[in-house]
C-alpha positions in Angstrom: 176.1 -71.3 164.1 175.9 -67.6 164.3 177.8 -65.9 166.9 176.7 -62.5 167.3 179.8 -62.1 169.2 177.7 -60.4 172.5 179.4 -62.1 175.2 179.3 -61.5 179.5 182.0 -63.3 181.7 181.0 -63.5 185.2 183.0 -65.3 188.2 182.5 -68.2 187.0 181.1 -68.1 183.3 181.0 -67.0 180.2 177.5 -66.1 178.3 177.3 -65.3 175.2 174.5 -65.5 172.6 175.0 -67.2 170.1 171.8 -66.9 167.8 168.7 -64.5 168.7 167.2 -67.3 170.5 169.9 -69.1 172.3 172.7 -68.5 174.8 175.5 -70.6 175.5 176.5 -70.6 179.3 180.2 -71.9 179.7 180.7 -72.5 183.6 184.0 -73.0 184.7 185.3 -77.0 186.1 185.5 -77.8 189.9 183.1 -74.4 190.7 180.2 -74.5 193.4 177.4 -72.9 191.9 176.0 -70.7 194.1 173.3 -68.6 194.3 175.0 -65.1 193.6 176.4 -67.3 190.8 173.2 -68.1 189.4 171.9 -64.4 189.9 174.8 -63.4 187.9 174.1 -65.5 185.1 170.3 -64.0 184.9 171.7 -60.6 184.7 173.8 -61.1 181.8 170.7 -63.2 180.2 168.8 -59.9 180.8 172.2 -57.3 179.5 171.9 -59.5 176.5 168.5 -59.9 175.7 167.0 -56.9 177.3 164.3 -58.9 178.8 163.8 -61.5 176.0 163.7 -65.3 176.8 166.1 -67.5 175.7 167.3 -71.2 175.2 169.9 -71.9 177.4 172.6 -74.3 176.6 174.6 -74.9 179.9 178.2 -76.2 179.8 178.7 -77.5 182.7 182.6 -77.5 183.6 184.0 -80.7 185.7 183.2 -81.3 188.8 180.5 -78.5 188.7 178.0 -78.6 191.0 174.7 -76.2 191.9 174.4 -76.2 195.7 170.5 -75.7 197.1 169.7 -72.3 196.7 170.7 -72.1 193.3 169.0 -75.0 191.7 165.6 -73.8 193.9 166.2 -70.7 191.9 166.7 -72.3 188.6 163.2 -73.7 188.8 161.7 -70.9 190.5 159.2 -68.9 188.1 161.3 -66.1 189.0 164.3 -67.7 188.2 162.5 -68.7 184.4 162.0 -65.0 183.6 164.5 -65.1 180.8 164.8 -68.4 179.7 162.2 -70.8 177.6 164.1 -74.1 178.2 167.6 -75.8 179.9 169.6 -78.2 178.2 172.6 -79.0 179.7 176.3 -80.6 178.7 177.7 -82.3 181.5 181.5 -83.0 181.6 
């Protein structure tokens, strides 16, 4: 794997991409996922990317969970701007 070593940490993750097509979103154990967390996480895609879309791979940290608003916006069209596809690790 290439890491282009282009890497945001937010409250509760880490993104960094790690090809030109793919970001790697480490999310933190025992966090609620909120909304403002989620809108965090489309920023960076968007610092990174500069409006490109991306495969996401999600680590998703321990006793992680989204609450409502966020996995509504994860589906969202809006919430797709930046991203082709989800695949999650779960832990």
């Amino acid at each position: 794997m290439n890491v282009l070593n282009k890497t945001i940490k937010t409250n509760i993750a880490t993104i960094t991409e790690i090809d030109h097509e793919t970001l790697l979103i480490d999310i933190e154990a025992g966090q609620a996922l909120e909304l403002k967390d989620y809108q965090q996480t489309m920023d960076a895609a968007y610092t990174l990317g500069g409006g490109v879309k991306y495969y996401n791979l999600a680590n998703i940290g321990e006793f992680t969970m989204p609450d409502h608003e966020a996995r509504i916006a994860s589906i969202s069209i809006e919430g797709a701007k930046y991203k082709i596809a989800d695949a999650f690790i779960i832990t």
